[in-house]
N, C-alpha and C positions, 0 to 999 in steps of 0.2 A: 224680117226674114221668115222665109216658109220650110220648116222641119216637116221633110216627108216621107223621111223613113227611121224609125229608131224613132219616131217624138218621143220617150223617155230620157234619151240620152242626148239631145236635143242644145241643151243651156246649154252646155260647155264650147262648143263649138260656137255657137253662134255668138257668143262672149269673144272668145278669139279672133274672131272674122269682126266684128265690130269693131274692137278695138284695131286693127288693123285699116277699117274701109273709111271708119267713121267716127274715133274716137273721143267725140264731144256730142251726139247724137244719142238719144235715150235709145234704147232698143225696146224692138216691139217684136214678138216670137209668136208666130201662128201654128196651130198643129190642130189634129184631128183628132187629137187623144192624150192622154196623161196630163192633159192639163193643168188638174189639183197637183197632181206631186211636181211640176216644173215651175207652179205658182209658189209653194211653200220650199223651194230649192230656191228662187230668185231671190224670198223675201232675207236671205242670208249674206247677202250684197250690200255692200253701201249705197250704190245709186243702184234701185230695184228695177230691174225688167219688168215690162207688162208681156203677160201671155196673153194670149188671145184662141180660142179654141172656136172652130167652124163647124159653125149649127145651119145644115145646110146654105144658104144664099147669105147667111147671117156671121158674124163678128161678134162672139161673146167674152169678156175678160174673165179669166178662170181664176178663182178661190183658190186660196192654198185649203188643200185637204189636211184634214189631220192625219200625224202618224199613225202608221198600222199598232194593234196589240199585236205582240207575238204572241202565240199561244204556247199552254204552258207544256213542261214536259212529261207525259205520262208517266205517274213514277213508275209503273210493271216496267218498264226501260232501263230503271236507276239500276238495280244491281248491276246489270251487264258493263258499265263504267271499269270497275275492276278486271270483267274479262279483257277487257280491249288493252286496259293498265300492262295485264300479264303480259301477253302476245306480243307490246312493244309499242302497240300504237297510243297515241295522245286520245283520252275521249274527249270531243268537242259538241254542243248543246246549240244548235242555231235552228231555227224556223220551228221548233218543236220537237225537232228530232234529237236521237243521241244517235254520233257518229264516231267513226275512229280514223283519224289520219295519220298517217306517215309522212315525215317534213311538208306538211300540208296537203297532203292527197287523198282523200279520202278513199279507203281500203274496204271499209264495214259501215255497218250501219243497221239501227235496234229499227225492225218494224214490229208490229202488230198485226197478227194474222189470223182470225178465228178466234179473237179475245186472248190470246197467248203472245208472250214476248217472244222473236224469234232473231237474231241474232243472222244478217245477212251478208257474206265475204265477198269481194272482189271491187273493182274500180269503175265504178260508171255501173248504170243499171245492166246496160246488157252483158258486162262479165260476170255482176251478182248473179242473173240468171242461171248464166255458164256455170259457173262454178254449182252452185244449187245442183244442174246436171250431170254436173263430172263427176263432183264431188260425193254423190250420194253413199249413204253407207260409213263414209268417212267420218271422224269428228271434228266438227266444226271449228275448237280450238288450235287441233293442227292443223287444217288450211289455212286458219288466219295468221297463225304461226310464219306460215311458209308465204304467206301471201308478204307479210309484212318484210320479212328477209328478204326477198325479193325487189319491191320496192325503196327499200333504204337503199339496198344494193348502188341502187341505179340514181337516185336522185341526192346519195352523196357524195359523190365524184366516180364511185368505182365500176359503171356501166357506161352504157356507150351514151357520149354527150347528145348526141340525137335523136336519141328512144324515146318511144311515146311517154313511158313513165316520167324521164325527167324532163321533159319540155310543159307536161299537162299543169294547172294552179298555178302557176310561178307566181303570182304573189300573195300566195298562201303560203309558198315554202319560204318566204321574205319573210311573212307573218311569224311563221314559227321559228325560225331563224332570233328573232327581234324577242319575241317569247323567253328566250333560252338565254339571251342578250340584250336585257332592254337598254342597258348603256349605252350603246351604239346611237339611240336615239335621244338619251338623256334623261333615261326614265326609271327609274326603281324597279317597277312591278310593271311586266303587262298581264290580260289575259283574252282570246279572243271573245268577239262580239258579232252577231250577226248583221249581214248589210240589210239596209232597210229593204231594198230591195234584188233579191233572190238572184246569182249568176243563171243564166239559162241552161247551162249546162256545164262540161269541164273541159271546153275547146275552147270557147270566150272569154278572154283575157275580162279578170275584173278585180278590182280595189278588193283589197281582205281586210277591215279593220280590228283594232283592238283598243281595250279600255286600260289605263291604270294610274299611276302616282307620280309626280314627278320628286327631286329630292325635298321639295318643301314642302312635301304632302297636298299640292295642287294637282286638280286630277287633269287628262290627258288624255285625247283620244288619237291614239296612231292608225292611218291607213295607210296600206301596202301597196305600194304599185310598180309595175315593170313592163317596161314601156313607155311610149308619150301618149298617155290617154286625156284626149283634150275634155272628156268628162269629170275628171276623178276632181276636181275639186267642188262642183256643184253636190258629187257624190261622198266625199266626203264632211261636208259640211252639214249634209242632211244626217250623215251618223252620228256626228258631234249633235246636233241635236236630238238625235232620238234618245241618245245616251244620258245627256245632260241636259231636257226641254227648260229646267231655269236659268241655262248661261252661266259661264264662270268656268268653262273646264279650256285649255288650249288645245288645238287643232296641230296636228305632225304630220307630213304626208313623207313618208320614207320611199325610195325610190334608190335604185340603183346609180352609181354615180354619173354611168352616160345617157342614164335618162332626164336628171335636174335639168330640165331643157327651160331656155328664157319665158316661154309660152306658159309654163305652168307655173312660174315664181309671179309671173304677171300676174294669173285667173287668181294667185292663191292670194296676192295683194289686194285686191280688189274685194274681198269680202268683208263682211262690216267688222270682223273680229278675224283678224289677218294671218293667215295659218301658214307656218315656217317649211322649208321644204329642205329635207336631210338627205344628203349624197350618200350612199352606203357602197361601202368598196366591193 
């Protein structure tokens, strides 16, 4: 199969359509890029896909790459954890940053600007802006105050069901949901975890993982998903590994109940360590 758009997101699909066209034929997945990370996503399979990556007129089989370091979190960031605390939002730590969301939306977010920590309100970069310009003069605590009131408003039944607030992360606000209620999944403890690799943005539906305990003290990585994403199990198999690179922790793909769709209890069997898929009402 030739992946020629998305080659990152690539495996999953073409695992489905296999299994579908051909399923006793090894799969062979050609792309023109991501190679390394669709080779160390395959080797998490029981029968392992070859990638193949085109080097001009050429056919080369792509190495799993190792996983990224995340880099660490600047502490001049750390105090602000408790502003965000007050104001109502969750502060969450992923790719380096420290952020604050509301039922998984991110509202704020700690940058650094001129060697000074600067503490930046609103949703999506270009409302941080906005607000920056509205806001001037103002204190930063009560915009994110009112930002956040705002936001829960709407993303916990009491706004309009098809506002942009609560349609944007949905499976972040699964995430956080799951957080508040790890039972539901059959887990003690969670907490989130960053995806290995980064949503593009917060229109693009994507898997939100989390780490924690199950009741026998065996750890557990939960990913959150809403929709039928025919990626999210290559993509959550790769955060089980980043989480836990020596093996041993189970795999949860939590999903809303009318997304448990056949296709993805299939991709999620087929991995060498078989990751259970939970209907959540």
């Amino acid at each position: 199969m030739l992946a020629d758009v998305e080659p990152q997101r690539a495996l999953g699909p073409a695992l489905a359509l296999a299994r579908q066209v051909a399923p006793d034929e090894p799969l062979h997945l050609v792309v023109d890029g991501a190679g390394g990370l669709l080779a160390r996503r395959a080797s998490q399979f029981r029968v392992v896909p070859t990638v193949w990556v085109v080097e001009g007129a050429r056919l080369v089989a792509a190495g799993a790459e190792p996983l990224p370091v995340p880099p660490p979190l600047d502490p001049r960031t750390a105090p602000f954890a408790d502003v965000l605390t007050a104001a109502g939002a969750d502060p969450v730590v992923e790719h380096g940053r420290l952020i604050g969301e509301v039922e998984g939306l991110e509202v704020a977010r700690v940058t650094i600007l001129d060697g000074e920590p600067r503490l930046e309100v609103g949703v999506g970069r270009f409302d941080r802006e906005a607000h920056a310009l509205l806001s001037a003069g103002q204190p930063t605590d009560a915009t994110l105050r009112q930002v956040v009131e705002l936001v829960r408003r709407h993303r916990t039944g009491g706004g309009e069901g098809h506002h942009p607030l609560n349609l944007l992360a949905a499976a972040r606000r699964l995430r956080a949901q799951l957080v508040r209620a790890p039972g539901l999944v059959g887990v003690d403890h969670l907490v989130p975890m960053a995806l290995v690799v980064e949503a593009p943005d917060l229109r693009t539906p994507w898997p939100a993982p989390a780490t924690g305990l199950d009741p026998d003290g065996r750890p557990v990585v939960v990913v959150c998903s809403v929709g039928v994403d025919l990626d999210l199990v290559p993509a959550a198999a790769d955060s089980r590994l980043a989480a836990f690179p020596a093996g041993g922790a189970r795999l949860v793909l939590a999903v809303p109940q009318r997304d448990r769709h056949p296709v993805t209890l299939a991709l999620a069997g087929m991995l060498a360590e078989p990751a259970g898929v939970v209907g959540i009402a």
